[in-house]
N, C-alpha and C positions, 0 to 999 in steps of 0.2 A: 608876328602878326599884329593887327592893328589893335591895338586895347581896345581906343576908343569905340569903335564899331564893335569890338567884343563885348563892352559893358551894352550898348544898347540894341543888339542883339541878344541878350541874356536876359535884357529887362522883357522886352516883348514876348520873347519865347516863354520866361518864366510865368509871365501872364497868363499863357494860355497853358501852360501844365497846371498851373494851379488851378484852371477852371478843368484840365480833365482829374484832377487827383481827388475834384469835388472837394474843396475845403469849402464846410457847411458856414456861415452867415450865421450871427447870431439870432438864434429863435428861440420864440418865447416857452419857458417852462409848464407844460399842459397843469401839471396840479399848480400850479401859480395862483392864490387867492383861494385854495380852496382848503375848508376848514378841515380838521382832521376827524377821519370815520365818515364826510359826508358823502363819500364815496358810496361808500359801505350802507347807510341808509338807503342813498338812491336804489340802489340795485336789488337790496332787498325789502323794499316794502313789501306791504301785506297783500296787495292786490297782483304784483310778481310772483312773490311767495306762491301765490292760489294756484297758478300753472304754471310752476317752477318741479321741477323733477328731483325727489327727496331720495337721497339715499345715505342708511346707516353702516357702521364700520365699528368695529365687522359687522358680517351679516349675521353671526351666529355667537352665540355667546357660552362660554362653559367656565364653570367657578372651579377650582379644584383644589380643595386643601381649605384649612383656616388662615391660611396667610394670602389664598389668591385672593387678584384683585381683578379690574379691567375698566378701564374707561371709555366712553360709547361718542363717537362725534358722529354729527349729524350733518350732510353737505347737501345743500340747493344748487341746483343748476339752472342755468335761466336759458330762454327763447336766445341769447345773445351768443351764446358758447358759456360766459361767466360763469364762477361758482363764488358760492359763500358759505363761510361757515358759522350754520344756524344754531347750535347744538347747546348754547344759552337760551335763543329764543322758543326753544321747543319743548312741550311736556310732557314729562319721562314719567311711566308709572307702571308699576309692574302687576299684572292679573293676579299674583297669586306672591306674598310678602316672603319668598326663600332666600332674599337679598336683600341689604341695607343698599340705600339707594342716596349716593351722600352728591349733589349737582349730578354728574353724567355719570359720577365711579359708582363701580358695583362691589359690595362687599359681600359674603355669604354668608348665613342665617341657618338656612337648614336645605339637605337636601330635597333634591325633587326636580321636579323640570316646570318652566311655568313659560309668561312671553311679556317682554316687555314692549310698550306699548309707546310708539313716540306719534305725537299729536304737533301740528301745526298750521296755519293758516287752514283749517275745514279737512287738510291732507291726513292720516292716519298710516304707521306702517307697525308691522308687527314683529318684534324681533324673537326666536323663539332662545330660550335660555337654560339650561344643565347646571343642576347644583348636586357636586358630590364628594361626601367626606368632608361636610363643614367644620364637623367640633374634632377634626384632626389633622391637629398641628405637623406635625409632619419633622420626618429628621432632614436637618438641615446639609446641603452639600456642600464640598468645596468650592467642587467646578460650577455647579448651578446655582450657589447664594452668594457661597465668598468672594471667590475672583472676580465675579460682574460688580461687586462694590469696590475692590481692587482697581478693575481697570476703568470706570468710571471717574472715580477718585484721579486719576492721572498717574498713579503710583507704576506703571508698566512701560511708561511711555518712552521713548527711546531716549528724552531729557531726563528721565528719572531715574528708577531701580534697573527697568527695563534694556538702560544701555547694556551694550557687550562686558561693560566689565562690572556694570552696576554701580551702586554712586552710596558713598558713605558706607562701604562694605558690607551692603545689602543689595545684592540682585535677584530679578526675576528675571523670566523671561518674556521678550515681547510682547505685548499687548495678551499674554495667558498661551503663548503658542503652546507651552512643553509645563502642564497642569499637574504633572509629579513631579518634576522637580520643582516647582513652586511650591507645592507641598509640603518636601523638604527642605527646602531652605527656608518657612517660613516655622516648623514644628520642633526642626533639629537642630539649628543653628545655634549658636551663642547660646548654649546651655539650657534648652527652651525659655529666657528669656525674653524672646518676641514674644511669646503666650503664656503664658504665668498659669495653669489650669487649676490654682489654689485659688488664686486673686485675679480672677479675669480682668478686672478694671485696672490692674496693673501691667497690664502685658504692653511692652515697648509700639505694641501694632496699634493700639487705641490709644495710648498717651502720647504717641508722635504726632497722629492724625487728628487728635482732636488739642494738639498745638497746646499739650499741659507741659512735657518738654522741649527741648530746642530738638528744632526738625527745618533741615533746608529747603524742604516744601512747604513750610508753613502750615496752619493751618486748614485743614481737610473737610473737616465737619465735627458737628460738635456733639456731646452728649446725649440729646436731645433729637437725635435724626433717626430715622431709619437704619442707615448705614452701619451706625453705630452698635446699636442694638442688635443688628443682625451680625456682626462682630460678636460681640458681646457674648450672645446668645451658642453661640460657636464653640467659641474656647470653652464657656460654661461649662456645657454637654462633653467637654475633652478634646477638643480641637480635631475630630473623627476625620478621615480619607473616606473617600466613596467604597461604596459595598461595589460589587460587578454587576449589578440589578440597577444602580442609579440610570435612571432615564438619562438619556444624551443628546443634548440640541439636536434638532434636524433643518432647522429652519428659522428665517423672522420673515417678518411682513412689513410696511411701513405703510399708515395710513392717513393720510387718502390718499392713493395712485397716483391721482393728478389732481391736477387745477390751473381755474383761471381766474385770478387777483387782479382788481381793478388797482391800479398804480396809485402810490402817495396815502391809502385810506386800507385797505382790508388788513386781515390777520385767519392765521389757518393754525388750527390747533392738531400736532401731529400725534400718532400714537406709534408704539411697537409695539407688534406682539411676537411674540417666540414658540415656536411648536418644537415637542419630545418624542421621542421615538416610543413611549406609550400612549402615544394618541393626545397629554395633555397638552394646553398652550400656559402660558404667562402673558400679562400686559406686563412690558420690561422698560415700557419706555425710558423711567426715570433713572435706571443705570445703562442703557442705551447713548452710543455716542453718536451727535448729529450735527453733520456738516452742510454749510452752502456751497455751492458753485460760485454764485456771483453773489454777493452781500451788497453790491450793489439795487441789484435787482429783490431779493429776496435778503432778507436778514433773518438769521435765529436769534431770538431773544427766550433762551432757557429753553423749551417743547412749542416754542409760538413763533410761526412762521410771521414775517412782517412785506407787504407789501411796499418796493420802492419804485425805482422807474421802469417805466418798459423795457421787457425783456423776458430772458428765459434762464428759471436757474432750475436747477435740481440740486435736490436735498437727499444725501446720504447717509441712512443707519448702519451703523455699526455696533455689531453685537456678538460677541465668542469669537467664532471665526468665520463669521458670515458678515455681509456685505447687500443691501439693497439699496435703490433711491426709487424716489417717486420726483416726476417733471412736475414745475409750475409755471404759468405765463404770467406776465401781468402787462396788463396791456390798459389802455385810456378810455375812458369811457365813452367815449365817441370817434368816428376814424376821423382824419383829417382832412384824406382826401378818398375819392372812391378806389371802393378793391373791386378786384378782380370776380370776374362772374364765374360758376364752375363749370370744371370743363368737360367733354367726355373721358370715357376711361380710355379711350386708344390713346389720350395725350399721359403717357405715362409718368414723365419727370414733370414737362407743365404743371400736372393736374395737382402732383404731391408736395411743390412747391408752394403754389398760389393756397391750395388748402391753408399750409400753415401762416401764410400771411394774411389770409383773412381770418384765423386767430390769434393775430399778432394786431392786427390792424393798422397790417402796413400797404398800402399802395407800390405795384414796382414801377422802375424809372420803366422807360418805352424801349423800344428796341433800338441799339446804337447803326447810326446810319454809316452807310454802305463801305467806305473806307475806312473806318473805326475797325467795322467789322471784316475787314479782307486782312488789314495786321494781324490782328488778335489772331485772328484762328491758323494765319500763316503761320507765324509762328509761335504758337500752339500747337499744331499738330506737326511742323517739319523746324521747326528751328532758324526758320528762314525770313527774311523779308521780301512783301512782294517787288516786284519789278513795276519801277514807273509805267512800263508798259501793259504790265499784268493791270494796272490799277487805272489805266486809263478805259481798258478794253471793259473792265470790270464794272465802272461807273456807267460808260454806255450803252453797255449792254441794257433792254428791257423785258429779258427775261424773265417769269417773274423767280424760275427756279433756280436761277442764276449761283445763289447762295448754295444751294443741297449737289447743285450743279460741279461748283468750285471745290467742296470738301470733298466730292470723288476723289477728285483731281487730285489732292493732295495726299490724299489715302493711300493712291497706286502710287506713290512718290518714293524713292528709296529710302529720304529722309526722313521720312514718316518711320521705318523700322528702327531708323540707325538712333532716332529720339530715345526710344523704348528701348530699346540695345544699355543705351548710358546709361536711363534710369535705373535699368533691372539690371547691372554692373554695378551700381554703388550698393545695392541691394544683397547682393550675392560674391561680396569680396575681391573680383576682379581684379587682381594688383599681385605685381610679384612682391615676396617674403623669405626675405633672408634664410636660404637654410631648408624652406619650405618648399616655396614657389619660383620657377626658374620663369625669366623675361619670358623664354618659349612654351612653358606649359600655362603661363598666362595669357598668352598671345591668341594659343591654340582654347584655351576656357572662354576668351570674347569672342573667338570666330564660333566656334560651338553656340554661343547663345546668339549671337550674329544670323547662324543659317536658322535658328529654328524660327527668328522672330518676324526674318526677311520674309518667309516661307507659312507666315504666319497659324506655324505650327499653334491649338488651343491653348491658354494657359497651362487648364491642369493637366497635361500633357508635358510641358516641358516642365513642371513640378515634377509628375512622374518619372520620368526620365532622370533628372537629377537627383531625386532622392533613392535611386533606388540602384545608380550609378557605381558599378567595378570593375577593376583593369588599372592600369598603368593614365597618369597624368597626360602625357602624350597621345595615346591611341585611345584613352575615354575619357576627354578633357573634362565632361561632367563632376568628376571626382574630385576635382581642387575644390570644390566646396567643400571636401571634407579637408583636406588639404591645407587651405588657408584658414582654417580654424581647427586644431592638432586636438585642444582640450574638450574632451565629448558631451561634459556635461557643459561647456559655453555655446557648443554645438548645438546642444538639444534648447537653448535659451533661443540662439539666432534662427533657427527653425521657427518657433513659436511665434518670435515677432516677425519674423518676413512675410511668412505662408498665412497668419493665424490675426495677427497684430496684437499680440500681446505679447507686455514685459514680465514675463515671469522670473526673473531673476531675485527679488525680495525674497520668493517663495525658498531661496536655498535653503536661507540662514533662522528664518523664521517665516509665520505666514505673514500673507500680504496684509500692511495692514490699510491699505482702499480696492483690495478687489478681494474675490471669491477665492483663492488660489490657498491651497496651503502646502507644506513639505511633503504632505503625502503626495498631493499633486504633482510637485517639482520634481520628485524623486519617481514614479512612477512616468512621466515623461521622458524624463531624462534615461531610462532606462531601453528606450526604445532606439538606444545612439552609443550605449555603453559597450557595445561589440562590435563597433567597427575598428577593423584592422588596417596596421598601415609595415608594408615592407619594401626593401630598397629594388628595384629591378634589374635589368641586366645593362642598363644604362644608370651609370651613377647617378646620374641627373635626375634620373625617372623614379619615383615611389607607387607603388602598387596598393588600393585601397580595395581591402577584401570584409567581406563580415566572418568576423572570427568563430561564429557560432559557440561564442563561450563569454565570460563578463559580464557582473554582475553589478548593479549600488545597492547600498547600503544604507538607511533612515540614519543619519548621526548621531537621533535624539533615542531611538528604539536599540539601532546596530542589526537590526534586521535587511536582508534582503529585500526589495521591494521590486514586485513584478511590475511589467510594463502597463501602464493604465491612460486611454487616451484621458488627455483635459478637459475635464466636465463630463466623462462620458463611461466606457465599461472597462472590463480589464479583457482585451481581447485575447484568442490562442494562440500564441506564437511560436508554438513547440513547433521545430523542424524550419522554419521562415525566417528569413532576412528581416528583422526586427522594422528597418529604415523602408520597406516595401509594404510592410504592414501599415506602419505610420502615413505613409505617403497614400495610400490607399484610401484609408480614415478623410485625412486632411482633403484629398479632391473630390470624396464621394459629394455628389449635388444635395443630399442631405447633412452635411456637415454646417453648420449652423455659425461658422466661423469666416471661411476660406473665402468663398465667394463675396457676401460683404465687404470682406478687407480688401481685396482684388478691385472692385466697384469702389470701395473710398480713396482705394490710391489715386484710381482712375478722375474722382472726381477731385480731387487734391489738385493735380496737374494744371486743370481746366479752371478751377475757380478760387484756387491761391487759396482754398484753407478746407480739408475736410468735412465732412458729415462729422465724424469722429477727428477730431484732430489733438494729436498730432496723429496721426492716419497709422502710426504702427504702437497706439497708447491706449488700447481698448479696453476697458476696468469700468466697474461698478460705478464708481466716480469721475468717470468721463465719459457720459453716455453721449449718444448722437444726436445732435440737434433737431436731424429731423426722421425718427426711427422705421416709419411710415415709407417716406423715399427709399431711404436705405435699404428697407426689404425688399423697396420694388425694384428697384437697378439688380440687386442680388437674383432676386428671378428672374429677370431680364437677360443678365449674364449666363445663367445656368440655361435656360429656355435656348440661346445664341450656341450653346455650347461651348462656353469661353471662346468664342469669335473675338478678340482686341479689337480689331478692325471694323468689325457692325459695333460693337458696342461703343466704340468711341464716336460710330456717329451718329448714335440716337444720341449720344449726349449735346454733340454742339450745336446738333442740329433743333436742338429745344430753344426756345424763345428765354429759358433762361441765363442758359449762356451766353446770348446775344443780346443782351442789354444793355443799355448806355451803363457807362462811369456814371455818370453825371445823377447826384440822388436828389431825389424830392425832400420834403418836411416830416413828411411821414417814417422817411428808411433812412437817414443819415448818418444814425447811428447805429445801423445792423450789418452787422460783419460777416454772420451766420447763415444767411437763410437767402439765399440769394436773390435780394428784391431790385440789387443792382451790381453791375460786375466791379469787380474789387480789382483797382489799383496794383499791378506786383511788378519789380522788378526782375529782368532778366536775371535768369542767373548766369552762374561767369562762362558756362561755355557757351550759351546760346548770344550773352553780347557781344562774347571776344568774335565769334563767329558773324555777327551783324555788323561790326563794326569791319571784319575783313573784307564783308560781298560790299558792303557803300562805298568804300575807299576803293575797292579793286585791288588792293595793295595782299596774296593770300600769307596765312599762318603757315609755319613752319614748327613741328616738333620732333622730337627727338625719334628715331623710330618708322618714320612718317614721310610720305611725299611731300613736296610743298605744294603749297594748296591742301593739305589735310581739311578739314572742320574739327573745331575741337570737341564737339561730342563722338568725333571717331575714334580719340584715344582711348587705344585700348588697355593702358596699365592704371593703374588707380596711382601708384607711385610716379609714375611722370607728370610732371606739370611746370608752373612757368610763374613769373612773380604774377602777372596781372590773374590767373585762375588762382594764384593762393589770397589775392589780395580781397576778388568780386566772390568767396569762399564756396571753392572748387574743393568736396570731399578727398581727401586720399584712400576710403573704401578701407579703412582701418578697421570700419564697428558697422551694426547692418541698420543703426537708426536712421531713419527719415531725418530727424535734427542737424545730421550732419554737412545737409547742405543747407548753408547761410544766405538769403537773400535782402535781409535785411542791411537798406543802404549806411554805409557811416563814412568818417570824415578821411580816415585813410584813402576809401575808392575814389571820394572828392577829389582830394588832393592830387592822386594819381592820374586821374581824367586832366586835371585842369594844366599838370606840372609833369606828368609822366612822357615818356617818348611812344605812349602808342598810337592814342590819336594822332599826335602831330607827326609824327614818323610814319603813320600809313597813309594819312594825306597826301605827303609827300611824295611817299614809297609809289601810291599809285597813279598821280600825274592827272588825275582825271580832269581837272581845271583847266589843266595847261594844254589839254586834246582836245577840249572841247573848243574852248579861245583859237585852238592854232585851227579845227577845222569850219571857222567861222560862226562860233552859235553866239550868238548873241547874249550880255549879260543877264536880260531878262528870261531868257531860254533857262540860262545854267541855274538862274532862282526856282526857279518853277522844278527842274530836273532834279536839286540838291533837296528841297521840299520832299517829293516824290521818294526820292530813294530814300530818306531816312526818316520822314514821319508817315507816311503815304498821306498826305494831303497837299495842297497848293499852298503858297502862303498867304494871308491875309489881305486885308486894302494897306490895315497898321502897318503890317511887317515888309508888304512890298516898298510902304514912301522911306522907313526908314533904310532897310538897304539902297533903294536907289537914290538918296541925298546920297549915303556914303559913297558911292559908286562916282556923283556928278564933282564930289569933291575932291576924288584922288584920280590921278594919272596913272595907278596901275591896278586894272579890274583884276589880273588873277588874285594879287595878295586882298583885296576886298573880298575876293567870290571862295578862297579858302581860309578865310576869317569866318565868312556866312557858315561855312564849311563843319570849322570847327565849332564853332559856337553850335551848332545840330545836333552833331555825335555828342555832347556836351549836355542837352537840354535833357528835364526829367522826362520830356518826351520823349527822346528818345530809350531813354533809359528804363522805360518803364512801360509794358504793354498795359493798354487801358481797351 
């Protein structure tokens, strides 16, 4: 083909991808020139403050013991959404002196109950306050004083003691998972030399940590801390185990809930508190561990949130074996350009969108005009590219419903199921396995999920159906999900994340340590998949998956038994029940507080190239949902439809959000999140290999398969072809989302530019050369090659430059399958916008 026209056909094209990919122009930085904190003044002056809406955290306050403490933050909220944290500016005074009152901490003095009293701008609030057991010190615990100085300290962590094998022949366990054997190994080991209970200030535990010995942690803290002293104080008393009466964490809290940080200037002072199962709490903040999200956006400096550029982080406490965060925005102090007005409640996704960008203070781009939007959603919902002709009749049309019109269309389209079919296949293991899975009982596992999704059987319907599936691989193909995954407690992990979206797998070996999850957890899940049977049938080929009604796990830290307990929830009856029917039951109940969500985030995954939660099967404490508000409301949406896929997916496109320009303002250029403008994504490899075969006319062939297949109809996860391993096509090995790659690199470059598919389907399908030979005209075949593979015309630019090339060469086809390639080639093409 001709270079030359390839190079200047590449420049013009690249032109115009680059204005659809939106690469932002330099603009100027909002806190630019502005001094630091005078953010933070602006917003809360005194005359703000006067009808600014005060509220204290906690709301209640209870001392307990001579050692409790608690610290009291005070947050304004302003007319604007804003909050700030006033709780230096404010004056703290207590009705009745049963607490030292040292800035916002509370120390206790004597019992009684009294109310502390926070004063500011003219505003008054009363907090009321419980002292009891002041002048009693209290016996110190393991698990409730020692370990939390432990795993604070770092000493648990998985770089430290904490690893599997331990580090300088001292181990614990994970971040305090398994609290007797830590126990023990810190009271029994090396001849109680970690504790010296003659010389406490001698014990290997405090001269390593406080760096008077050589120690590959280095120094910990020092003499003179807290930490120390409560050490100290420990071994003193004889280094004691908990009595069976020791109160036992139930909980923490992380304060304040939320916020909204003006960018470049504020600061939020966090607390934690922790609740006992005797009713008391602790302020734990300062052995509490606290993470950011984004330190872009928000930074931790020590218990001090820092405001940086706009955005949205969440911050995560970590404490025992619990897990919370609280969201924060921080957004500019003035929008840039106008937001969005509210909308009614019928506008369901609109409304919970634009909400959050008008506290963001972001403006969304406008809605993508009319051919932008007949791609996108083609293929979006079918895989397919429109037809020149689809796209013409599409423009003319003055419908105005034209749009809600066209996604019918495409709804009742077989390719619409056969999308869903691939997704929920990489999903659900689809793929023959040596030993396992025969070509045929995989064949018959995608036709099985095939008829139920053509047929647009409910989701949790065809959940039901599969999980609760037995009989022979052949005659109840449902059962290769047990099938293709032999090992029951990986089973009961790929459960979780499919149907649930969570990775529980950390929870085996220890708890988790950024979600809620711990080994009781794992193990009482995992128990709900520990009795399924598997035996040979009367066809060698064939295995029979039955429930054994017998099989048990076992806690590996306890060696106990552990019955079935849903995740997060009770320990249901299972005596006489198929364990995996039980479960399945749980998992689709329209109260299950997981399923449907996840179901709604995949859905919106699809649609706008990046989760509510994302990665959409990574659901954790520390990965919460950008926007938790939408998320509930798609999920009642969903359950309201009755898992309808079909309505639900088109209230979704059918929302002004998902029809939005690429193209972003000053305002959202840099939001990924929140869909203020539609995001940039590349095909992935079976929907291009497939775009690239209906443009060229040239069809696919695989293994298995007619020609003319589409390669989202393959049905083995094991078959595929260099260009799907290359544009990364899952082989349905593992059941993560991750597993399919869309992110471009220099390999697919290469392969596109040097590889035999483009230019081999070109060729393959003659379409130049039928066009020329039935007389269209070269300008015709520009305008047509446009059409089919960007759906737009070409430019004024890109027609003079093709037609110089055309006036200068004596042979328009090798010109018009130059233009050709150079098409299939372009990031336009390559990328629905």
């Amino acid at each position: 083909m001709s270079s030359a026209l390839n190079r200047a056909c590449s420049f013009s094209l690249l032109v115009t991808a680059l204005a659809l990919l939106g690469a932002p122009g330099a603009q100027a930085d909002p806190a630019a020139g502005r001094e630091p904190g005078a953010a933070a003044l602006t917003s809360s002056s005194l005359g703000a403050l006067a009808s600014a809406t005060l509220s204290v955290f906690p709301a209640a306050l209870e001392l307990s013991g001579a050692r409790d403490l608690q610290t009291v933050l005070v947050q304004a909220r302003f007319a604007d959404g804003s909050t700030a944290d006033v709780t230096t500016r404010a004056r703290l005074s207590l009705a009745a002196p049963l607490a030292q009152l040292e800035g916002a901490t509370l120390r206790p003095l004597r019992d009684g109950q009294t109310t502390l009293r926070v004063e500011l701008a003219g505003q008054r609030l009363d907090v009321p306050l419980k002292v009891a057991r002041a002048a009693h010190k209290g016996r110190l615990s393991f698990v409730n004083d020692v370990l939390p100085v432990l795993t604070r300290a770092g000493c648990n962590m998985g770089s430290c003691h904490g690893s599997s094998r331990g580090k300088d022949g001292f181990r614990l366990s994970l971040f305090g998972y398994d609290p007797r054997g830590d126990y023990t190994r810190i009271t029994r080991e090396l001849a109680a030399r970690r504790v010296d209970l003659f010389a406490p200030k001698a014990s290997l535990l405090l001269r390593k940590a406080e760096g008077a010995v050589p120690h590959t942690g280095g120094k910990l803290f020092g003499a003179d801390s807290e930490s120390y002293d409560l050490l100290r104080e420990w071994i003193a008393a004889g280094a004691p185990g908990d009595a069976k009466d020791t109160p036992r964490l139930t909980g923490i809290e992380l304060y304040p809930p939320q916020g909204v940080l003006l960018e470049g200037a504020d600061q939020q002072r966090l607390v934690v508190r922790a609740t006992y199962s005797d009713g008391s709490d602790r302020d734990v903040t300062r052995f509490a561990t606290l993470l950011s999200t984004d330190a872009r956006t928000a930074e931790l400096r020590g218990e001090t949130l820092v405001a940086g550029v706009r955005g949205e982080a969440w911050v995560m406490a970590r404490y025992g074996e619990y897990s919370v965060a609280s969201g924060f925005l921080v957004v500019p102090p003035a929008a840039e350009l106008p937001l969005p007005e509210a909308r009614p409640d019928d506008h369901r996704i609109d409304r919970r969108v634009e909400d959050k960008l008008r506290q963001l203070k972001i403006a969304p781009s406008p809605v993508a005009d009319d051919l932008t939007f007949l791609r996108r959603v083609t293929l979006d919902l079918c895989g397919q590219l429109p037809t020149p002709a689809e796209a013409r009749a599409f423009v003319a049309s003055q419908d105005p419903a034209k749009r809600s019109q066209w996604i019918d269309r495409l709804l009742a389209r077989k390719e619409f199921a056969e999308l869903w079919v691939m997704k929920w296949a990489e999903r659900l293991l689809v793929r023959r396995v040596q030993n396992q899975v025969s070509p045929k009982a995989a064949l018959r596992y995608f036709e099985w999920l095939e008829e139920r999704l053509a047929n647009n059987v409910p989701i949790d319907q065809v959940v039901r159906d599969l999980l609760g599936a037995q009989g022979g691989v052949f005659d109840q193909p449902a059962v290769n999900f047990f099938q293709a995954e032999r090992d029951n407690k990986k089973l009961a992990e790929n459960v979780a994340q499919v149907f649930l979206g969570m990775r529980i797998q950390c929870a085996q070996c220890h708890n988790h340590p950024f979600d809620r999850w711990t080994q009781d957890d794992y193990y009482g899940w995992a128990a709900f998949f520990s009795q399924v049977g598997r035996k040979r049938g009367g066809d060698p080929r064939e295995t029979i998956v039955f429930d054994r009604r017998g099989g048990e796990v076992k806690h590996p830290v306890t060696n106990k038994v552990v019955p079935p307990k849903f995740l997060g929830g009770e320990r249901p009856n299972t005596r006489g029940k198929d364990r995996r029917a039980v479960a399945a039951a749980w998992i689709t109940d329209p109260k299950n507080a997981y399923f449907a969500p996840n179901v709604a985030n995949l859905v919106w995954e699809h649609f706008f190239g990046v989760g509510i939660v994302h990665e959409p099967d990574d659901v954790r404490v520390s990965n919460p949902p950008s926007n938790p508000e939408l998320l509930a409301a798609l999920a009642e949406r969903l359950i309201a439809l009755k898992f309808d896929l079909r309505r639900f997916v088109r209230e979704v496109v059918t929302s002004e959000a998902y029809q939005r320009s690429a193209l972003p303002n000053r305002s959202n250029a840099q939001d990924l999140r929140n869909a203020s403008h539609a995001r940039v994504r590349r095909l992935r490899a079976e929907v291009l290999l497939d775009s690239i075969a209906q443009a060229t006319g040239a069809p696919n062939k695989f293994a298995g398969l007619p020609l003319g297949a589409r390669a989202v109809r393959i049905p083995d996860g094991a078959t595929s072809n260099y260009f799907l391993d290359t544009f990364g096509r899952p082989r349905r090995e593992g059941v993560c989302t991750c597993d399919v790659q869309t992110e471009p690199n220099l390999g697919q470059a290469l392969h596109l530019l040097n590889g035999d598919t483009v230019t081999g389907k070109i060729r393959a399908g003659q379409k130049v050369k039928r066009w020329l030979e039935g007389k269209k005209t070269p300008a015709w075949i520009v305008d047509e090659l446009y059409l089919t593979c960007l759906t737009r015309e070409p430019t004024a630019q890109e027609r003079a430059a093709i037609a110089a090339r055309l006036k200068d060469h004596k042979n328009p086809q090798g010109v018009l399958e130059d233009v050709f390639w150079a098409l299939l080639n372009s990031r336009e093409f390559l990328f629905n916008h």
